[in-house]
ZAZARO-528356 format. One line per 5 residues: number of its first residue (from 1); their letters; for each residue x, y, z of C-alpha. Coordinates in Angstrom, 1 decimal. Layout:
REM ZAZARO-528356
NUM	A	X/Y/Z ~ ... .
***
This chain:
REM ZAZARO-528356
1	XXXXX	14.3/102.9/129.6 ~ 17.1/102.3/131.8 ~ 19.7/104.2/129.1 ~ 17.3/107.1/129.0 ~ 16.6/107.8/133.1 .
6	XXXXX	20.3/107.9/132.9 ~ 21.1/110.4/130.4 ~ 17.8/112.2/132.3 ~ 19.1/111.6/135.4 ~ 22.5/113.9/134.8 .
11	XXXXX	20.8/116.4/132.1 ~ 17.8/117.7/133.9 ~ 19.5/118.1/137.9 ~ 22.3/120.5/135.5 ~ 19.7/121.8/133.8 .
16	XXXXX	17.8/122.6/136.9 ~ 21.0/123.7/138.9 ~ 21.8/126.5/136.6 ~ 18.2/127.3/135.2 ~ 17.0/130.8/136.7 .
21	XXXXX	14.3/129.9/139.0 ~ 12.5/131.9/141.4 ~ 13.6/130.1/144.5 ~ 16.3/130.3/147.6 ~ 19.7/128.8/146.2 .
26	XXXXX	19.8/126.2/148.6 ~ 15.8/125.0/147.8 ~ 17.0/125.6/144.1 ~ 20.1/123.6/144.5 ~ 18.1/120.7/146.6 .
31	XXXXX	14.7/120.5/144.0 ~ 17.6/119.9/141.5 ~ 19.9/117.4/143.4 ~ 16.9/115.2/143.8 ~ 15.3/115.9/140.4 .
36	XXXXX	18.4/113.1/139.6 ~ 16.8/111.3/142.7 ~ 13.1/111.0/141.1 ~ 14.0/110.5/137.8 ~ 16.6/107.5/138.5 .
41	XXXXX	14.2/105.6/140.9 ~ 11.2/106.0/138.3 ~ 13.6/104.9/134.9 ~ 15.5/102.0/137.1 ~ 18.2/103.7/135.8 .
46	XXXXX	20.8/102.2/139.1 ~ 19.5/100.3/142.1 ~ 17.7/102.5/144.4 ~ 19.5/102.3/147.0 ~ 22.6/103.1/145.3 .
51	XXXXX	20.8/106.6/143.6 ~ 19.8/107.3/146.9 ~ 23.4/107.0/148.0 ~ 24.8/109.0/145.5 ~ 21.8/111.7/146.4 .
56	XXXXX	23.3/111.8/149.9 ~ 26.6/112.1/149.1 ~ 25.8/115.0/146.2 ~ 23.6/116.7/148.8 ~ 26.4/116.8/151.6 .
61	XXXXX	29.8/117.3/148.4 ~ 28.3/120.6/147.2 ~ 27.2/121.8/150.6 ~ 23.7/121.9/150.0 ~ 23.1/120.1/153.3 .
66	XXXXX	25.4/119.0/156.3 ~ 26.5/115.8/156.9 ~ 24.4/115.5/159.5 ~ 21.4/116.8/157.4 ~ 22.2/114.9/154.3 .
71	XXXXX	22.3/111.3/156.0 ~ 19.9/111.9/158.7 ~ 18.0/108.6/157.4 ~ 20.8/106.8/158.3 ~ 19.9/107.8/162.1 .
76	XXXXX	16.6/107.4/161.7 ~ 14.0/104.8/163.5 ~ 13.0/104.2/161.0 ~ 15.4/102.6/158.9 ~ 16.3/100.0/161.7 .
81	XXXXX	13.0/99.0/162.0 ~ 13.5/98.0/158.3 ~ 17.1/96.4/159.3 ~ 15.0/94.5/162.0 ~ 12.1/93.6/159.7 .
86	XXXXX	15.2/91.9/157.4 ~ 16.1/89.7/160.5 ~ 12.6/88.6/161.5 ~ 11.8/87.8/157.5 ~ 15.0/86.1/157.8 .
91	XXXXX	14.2/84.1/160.9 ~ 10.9/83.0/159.2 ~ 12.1/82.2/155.7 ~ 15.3/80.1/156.9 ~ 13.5/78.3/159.6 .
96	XXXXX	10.8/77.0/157.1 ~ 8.0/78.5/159.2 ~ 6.7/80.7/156.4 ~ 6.0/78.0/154.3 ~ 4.9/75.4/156.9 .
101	XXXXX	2.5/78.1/157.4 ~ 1.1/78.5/154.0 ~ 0.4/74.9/153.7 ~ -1.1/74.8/157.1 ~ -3.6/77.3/155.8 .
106	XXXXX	-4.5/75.7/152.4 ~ -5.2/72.6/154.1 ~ -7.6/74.0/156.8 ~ -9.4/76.4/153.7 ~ -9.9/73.6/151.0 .
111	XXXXX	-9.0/72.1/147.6 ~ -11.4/73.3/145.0 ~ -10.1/76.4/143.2 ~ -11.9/78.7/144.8 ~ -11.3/77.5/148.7 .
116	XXXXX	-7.2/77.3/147.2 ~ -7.1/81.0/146.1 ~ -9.3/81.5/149.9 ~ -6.0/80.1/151.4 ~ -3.2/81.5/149.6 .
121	XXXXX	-4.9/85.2/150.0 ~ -5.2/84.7/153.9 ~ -1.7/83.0/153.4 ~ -0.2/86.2/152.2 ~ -1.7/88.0/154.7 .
126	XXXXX	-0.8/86.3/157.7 ~ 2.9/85.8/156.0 ~ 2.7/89.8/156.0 ~ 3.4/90.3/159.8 ~ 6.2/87.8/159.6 .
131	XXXXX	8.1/88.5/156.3 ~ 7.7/91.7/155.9 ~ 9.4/91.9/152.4 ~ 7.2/91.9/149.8 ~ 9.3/90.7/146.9 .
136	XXXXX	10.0/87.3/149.6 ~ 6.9/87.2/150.8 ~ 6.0/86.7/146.9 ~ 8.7/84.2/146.2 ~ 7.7/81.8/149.0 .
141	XXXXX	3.8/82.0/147.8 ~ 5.1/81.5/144.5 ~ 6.6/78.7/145.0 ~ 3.6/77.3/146.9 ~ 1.8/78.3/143.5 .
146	XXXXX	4.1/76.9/141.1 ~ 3.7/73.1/143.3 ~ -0.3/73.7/143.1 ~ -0.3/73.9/138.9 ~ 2.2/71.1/138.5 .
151	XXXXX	-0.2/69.4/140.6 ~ -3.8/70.6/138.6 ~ -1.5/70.1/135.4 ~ -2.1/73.4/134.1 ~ 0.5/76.3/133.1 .
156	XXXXX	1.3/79.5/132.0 ~ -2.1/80.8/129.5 ~ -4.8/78.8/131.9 ~ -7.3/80.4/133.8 ~ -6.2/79.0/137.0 .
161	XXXXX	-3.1/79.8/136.7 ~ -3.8/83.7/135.6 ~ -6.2/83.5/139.0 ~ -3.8/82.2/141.5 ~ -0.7/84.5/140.1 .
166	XXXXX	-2.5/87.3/139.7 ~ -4.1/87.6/142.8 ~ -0.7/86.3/144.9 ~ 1.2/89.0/143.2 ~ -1.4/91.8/143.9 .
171	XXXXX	-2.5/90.9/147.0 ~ 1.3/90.9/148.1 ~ 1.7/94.5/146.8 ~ -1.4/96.1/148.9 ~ -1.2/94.0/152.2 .
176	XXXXX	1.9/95.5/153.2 ~ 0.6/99.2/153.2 ~ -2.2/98.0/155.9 ~ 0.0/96.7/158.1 ~ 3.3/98.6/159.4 .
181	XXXXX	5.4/95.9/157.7 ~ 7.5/96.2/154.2 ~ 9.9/99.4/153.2 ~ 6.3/101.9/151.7 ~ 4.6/101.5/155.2 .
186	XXXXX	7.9/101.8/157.6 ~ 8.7/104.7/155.7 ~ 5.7/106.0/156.0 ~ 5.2/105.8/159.5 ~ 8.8/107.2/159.9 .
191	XXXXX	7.6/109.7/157.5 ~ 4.5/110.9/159.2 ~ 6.3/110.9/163.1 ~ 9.3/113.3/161.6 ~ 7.2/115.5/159.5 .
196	XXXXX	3.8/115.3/161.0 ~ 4.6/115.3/164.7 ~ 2.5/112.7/165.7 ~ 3.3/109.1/167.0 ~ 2.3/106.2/164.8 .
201	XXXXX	0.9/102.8/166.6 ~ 1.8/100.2/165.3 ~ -1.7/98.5/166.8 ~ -3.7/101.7/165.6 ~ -2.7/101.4/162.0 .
206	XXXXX	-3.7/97.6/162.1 ~ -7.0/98.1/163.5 ~ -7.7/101.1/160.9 ~ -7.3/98.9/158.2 ~ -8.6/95.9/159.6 .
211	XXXXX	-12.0/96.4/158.1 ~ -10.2/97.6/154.4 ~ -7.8/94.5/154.7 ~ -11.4/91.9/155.6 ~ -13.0/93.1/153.0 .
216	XXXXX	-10.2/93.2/150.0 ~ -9.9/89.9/150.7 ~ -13.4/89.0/149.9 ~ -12.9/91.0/147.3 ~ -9.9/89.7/146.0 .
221	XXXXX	-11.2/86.3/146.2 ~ -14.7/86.8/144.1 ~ -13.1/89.0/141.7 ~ -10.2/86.7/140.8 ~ -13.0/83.8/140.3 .
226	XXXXX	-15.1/86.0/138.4 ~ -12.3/87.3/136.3 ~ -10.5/83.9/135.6 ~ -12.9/81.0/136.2 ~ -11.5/77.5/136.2 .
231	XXXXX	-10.6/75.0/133.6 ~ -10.6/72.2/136.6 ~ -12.3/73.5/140.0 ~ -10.9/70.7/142.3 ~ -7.0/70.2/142.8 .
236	XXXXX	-6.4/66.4/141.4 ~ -5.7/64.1/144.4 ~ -7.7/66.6/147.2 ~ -6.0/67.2/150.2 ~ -3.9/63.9/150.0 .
241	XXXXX	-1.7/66.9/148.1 ~ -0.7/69.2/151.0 ~ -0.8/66.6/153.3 ~ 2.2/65.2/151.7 ~ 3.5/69.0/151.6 .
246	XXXXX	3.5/69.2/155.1 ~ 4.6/65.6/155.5 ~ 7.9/66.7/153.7 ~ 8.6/69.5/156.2 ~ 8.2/66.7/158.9 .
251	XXXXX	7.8/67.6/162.3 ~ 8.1/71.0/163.8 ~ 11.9/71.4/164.0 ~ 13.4/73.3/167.3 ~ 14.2/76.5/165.0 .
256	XXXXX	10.8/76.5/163.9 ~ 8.9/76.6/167.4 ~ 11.9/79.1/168.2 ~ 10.9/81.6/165.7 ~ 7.5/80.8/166.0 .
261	XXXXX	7.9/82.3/169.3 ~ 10.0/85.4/168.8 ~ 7.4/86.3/166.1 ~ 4.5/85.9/168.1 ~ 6.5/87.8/171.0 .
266	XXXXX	6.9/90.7/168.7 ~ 3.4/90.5/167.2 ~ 2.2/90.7/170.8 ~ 4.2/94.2/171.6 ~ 3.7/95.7/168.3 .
271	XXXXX	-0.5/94.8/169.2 ~ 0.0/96.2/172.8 ~ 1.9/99.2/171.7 ~ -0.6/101.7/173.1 ~ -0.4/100.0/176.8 .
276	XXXXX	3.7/100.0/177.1 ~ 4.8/102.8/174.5 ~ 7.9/100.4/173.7 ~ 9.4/101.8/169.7 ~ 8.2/99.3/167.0 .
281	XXXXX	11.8/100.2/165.6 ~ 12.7/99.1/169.1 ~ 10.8/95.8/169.1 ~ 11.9/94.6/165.4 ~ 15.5/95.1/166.1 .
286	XXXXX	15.7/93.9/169.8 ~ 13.8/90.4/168.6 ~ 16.0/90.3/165.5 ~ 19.4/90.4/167.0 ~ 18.4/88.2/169.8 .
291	XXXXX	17.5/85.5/167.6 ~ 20.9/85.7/166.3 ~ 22.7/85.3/170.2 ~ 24.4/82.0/169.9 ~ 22.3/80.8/173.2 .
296	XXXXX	19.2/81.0/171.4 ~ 20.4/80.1/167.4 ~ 18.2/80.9/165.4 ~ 19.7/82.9/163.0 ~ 23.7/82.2/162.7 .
301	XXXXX	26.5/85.2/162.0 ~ 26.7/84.2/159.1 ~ 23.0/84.7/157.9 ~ 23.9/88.3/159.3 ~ 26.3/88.4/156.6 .
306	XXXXX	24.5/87.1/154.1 ~ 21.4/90.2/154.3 ~ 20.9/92.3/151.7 ~ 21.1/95.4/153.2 ~ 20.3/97.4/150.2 .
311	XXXXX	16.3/98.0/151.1 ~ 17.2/99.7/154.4 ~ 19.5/102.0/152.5 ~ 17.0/102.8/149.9 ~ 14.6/103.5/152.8 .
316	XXXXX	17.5/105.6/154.8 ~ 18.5/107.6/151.8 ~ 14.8/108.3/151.0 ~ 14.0/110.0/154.4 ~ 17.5/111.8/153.9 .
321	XXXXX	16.5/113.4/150.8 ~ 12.9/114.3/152.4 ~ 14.7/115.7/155.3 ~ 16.9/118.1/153.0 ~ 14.2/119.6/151.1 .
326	XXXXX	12.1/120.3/154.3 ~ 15.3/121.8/155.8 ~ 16.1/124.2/152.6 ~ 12.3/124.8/152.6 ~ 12.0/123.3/148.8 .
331	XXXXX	9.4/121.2/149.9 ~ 7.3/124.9/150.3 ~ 7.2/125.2/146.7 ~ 6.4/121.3/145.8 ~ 3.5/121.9/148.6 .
336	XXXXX	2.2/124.5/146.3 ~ 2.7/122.8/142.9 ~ 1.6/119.8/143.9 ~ -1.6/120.4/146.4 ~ -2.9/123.4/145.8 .
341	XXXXX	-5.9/122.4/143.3 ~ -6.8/120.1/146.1 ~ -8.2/123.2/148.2 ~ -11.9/122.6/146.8 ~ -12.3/119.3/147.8 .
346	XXXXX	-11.0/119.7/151.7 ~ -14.2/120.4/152.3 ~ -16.0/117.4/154.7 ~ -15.0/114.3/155.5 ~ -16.1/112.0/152.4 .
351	XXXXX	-14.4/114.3/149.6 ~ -11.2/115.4/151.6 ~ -10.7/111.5/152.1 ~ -11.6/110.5/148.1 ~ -9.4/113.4/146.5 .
356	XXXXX	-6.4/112.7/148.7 ~ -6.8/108.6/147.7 ~ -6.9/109.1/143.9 ~ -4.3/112.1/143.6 ~ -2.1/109.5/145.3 .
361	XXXXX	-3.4/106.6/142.8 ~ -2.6/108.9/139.9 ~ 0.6/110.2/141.3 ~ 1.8/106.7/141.8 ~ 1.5/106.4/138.2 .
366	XXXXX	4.2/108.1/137.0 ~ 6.8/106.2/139.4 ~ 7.7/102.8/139.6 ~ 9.0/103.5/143.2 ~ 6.8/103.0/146.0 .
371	XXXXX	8.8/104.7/148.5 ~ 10.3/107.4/146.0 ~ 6.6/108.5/146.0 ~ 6.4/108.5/150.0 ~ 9.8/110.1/150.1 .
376	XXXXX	9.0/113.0/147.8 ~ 5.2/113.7/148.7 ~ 4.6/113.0/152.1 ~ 6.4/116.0/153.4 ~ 4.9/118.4/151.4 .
381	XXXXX	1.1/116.3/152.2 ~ 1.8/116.7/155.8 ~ 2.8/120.5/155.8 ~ -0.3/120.7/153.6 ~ -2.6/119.2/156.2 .
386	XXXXX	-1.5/121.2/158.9 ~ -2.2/124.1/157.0 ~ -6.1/123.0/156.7 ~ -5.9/121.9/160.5 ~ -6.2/118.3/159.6 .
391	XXXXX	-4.3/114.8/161.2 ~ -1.5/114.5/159.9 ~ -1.9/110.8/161.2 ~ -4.7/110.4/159.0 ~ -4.0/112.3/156.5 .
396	XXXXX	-0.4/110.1/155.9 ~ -2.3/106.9/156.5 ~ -4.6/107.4/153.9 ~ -2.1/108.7/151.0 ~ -0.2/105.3/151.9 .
401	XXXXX	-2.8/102.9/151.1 ~ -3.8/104.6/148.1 ~ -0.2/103.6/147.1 ~ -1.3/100.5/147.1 ~ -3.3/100.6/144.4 .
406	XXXXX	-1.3/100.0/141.1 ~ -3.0/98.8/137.8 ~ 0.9/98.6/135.5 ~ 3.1/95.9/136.1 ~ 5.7/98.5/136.5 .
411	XXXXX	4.5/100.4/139.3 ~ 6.4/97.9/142.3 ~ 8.9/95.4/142.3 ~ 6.8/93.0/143.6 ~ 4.6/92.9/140.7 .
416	XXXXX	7.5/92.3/138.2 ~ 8.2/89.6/139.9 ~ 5.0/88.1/140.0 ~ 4.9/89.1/136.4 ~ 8.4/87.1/135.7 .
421	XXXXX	6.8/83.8/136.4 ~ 4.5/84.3/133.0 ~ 1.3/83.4/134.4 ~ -0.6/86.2/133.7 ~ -0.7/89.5/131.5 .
426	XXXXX	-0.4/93.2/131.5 ~ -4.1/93.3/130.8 ~ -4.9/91.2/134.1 ~ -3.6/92.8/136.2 ~ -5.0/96.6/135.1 .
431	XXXXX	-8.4/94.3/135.6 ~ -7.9/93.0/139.2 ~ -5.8/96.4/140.1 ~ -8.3/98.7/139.0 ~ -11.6/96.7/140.5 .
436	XXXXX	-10.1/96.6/143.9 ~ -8.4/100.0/144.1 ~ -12.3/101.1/143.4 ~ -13.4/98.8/146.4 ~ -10.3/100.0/148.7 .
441	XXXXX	-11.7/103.8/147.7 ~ -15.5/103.0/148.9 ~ -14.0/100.8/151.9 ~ -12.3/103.6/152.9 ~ -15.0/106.2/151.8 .
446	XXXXX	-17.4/104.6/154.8 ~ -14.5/103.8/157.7 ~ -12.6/107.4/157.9 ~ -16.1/109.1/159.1 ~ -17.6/106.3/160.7 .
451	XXXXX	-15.2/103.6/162.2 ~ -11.9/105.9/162.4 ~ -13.1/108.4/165.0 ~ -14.4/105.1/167.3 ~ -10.6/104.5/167.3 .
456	XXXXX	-9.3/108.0/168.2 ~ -8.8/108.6/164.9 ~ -10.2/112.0/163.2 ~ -9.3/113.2/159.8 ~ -10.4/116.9/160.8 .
***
């Protein structure tokens, strides 16, 4: 796979570039550079952030775009927000607080299987607003996990342990697109303010999703019981188990209560963003370098060092190339390819809302990149609301979740990683994806008419 989206990745951006099309030579010349984009992000064929590099630098070389034009990610909110998301999921993962917190959790939900997936769902969750990477987020559950089936004696091939994995890996792949935290929804947001002229709150998202978020994990929870029902339903040894868990972290340490309260600081402004207006961007990256000011020391230089800064340039390099095609006015002609059967369906509330959720489930299909979807679509999605006078707020928030949904491994990186620990198959997870994408879809179905509006939100 990887071989191939190379070879595809430098035949079809020629092939495109000298291919008689019916199009400006600068939309031509852009629908082609980032052809090479799509394709290597889909096939894995480099790491993203690197293709997306390379897109920049092509885009800006053969004059397709300025400078300024062809790295205008790279200046974007957007992307720090993402650099200051890296500190805070830092701050919580080297402090110990994230897992002190999981355990916490799981000891105040229960011990039998089904009160233990109950408490690593809600674990996930609240682990979203303070590690905001996903593929983290899922290596400190999974190591929570992996303790919990030494512990019931059960491995790879058991029920319990298809439950627990499957449902921590999926559950870490959809929580992030409800809640402004992760690469797909920063991007998004960054997405809709540039190209949809509308602000995005950071408290307004949440509480859109709230209901969508309550009720997947319900969801989540019965389905994964109903799906994979237990060989043993009570963990050997009760809560004696994380008791000792938490009794190995010891005491809260001074770091801990430290980041404990720059996350909740943070938490609080992102919630109250509608009173003071204060940037989320602005937030994430004041916190973040402030826990790394010797006087406080939290985070050290050296952890600084340390961050892989390769996300936020995937995520800057993905707004640049979304920025170039709007520019050349390529994205015109995706607009037309890619949204005009959807013209039918725009026609109330309830069907506008369900054809824009599965064309974004089916797009997502054909890419294993989250944000190379949101990067490539959304511009064209928001021109294409605006030209059927509809929110481009809602519009964008809706097409996100529904990226959420995935039923192939291959469809996030998260989920191959959740896959890599060989608890659970291919098959499980088209089961549990499927099931709750459907549930997300009728959630969703009943909130955009009925709840959304109560929160100044209208779709037309």
């Amino acid at each position: 796979m990887v071989s191939l989206g190379r070879l595809l990745g430098i035949v079809v951006p020629i092939v495109l570039w000298f291919a008689p099309l019916p199009l400006a030579r600068p939309a031509h010349e852009a629908i082609a550079i980032a052809s090479s984009l799509i394709i290597g992000w889909i096939t894995e064929a480099l790491d993203p952030a690197l293709i997306g590099l390379i897109g920049c630098f092509l885009f800006w070389a053969l004059k397709v775009a300025s400078f300024q034009t062809a790295f205008s990610g790279f200046l974007d909110t957007t992307t720090w927000f993402m650099y200051g998301a890296i500190l805070l999921g830092t701050m919580a993962s080297k402090s110990g607080l994230a897992r002190r917190l999981a355990y916490m959790i799981m000891s105040k939900v229960g011990t039998s299987y089904a009160r233990l997936l109950l408490g690593l769902i809600i674990s996930d969750f609240v682990l979203t607003f303070l590690v905001p990477s996903g593929v983290a987020r899922m290596v400190i559950i999974a190591g929570v996990a992996v303790g919990l089936m030494e512990v019931f004696g059960l491995g790879p091939g058991s029920n319990v342990g298809r439950g627990v994995f499957i449902i921590i890996t999926y559950a870490t792949s959809i929580f992030d697109k409800a809640i402004i935290a992760g690469a797909v929804s920063v991007t998004a947001r960054g997405l809709i303010e540039k190209f949809g002229g509308v602000p995005v709150l950071w408290s307004q998202w949440l509480l859109a999703f709230l209901p969508c978020d309550l009720i997947t994990i319900f969801a989540a929870w019965r389905l994964t019981i109903w799906f994979f029902p237990p060989e043993k339903k009570e963990l050997p040894g009760g809560s004696s188990i994380l008791r000792q868990e938490l009794r190995k972290l010891g005491n809260w340490s001074l770091v801990e209560k430290k980041s404990m309260g720059l996350m909740l600081i943070a938490i609080a402004l992102w919630s109250t963003d509608f009173l003071h207006h204060i940037p989320a961007a602005m937030v994430a990256l004041g916190i973040g370098l402030f826990a790394v000011l010797p006087v406080v020391g939290v985070l050290e230089v050296d952890d600084v060092r340390k961050l892989n800064l390769l996300p936020m340039f995937f995520v800057a390099s993905g707004i640049s190339m979304s920025e170039v095609l709007v520019k050349t006015e390529a994205v015109n002609t995706l607009t037309k390819v890619i949204f005009s059967w959807l013209d039918p369906f725009m026609t109330n509330v309830v069907t506008s809302t369900m054809a824009l959720y599965w064309t974004a489930f089916v797009y997502h299909i054909f890419s294993g990149q989250e944000t190379a979807v949101l990067t490539l679509s959304l511009p064209s999605l928001l021109q294409f609301a605006q030209a059927h006078h509809m929110n481009p707020l809602s519009v964008g928030m809706i097409w996100t979740l529904a990226i959420g949904g995935k039923i192939f491994v291959y469809q996030a990186a998260v989920l191959i990683v959740g896959y890599s620990y060989g608890f659970f198959e291919g098959r499980d997870l088209f089961r549990i994806g499927l099931s709750l994408t459907v549930v997300q879809a009728i959630v969703l179905a009943v909130s955009v008419p009925l709840y959304w509006p109560l929160i100044g939100l209208q779709l037309k």
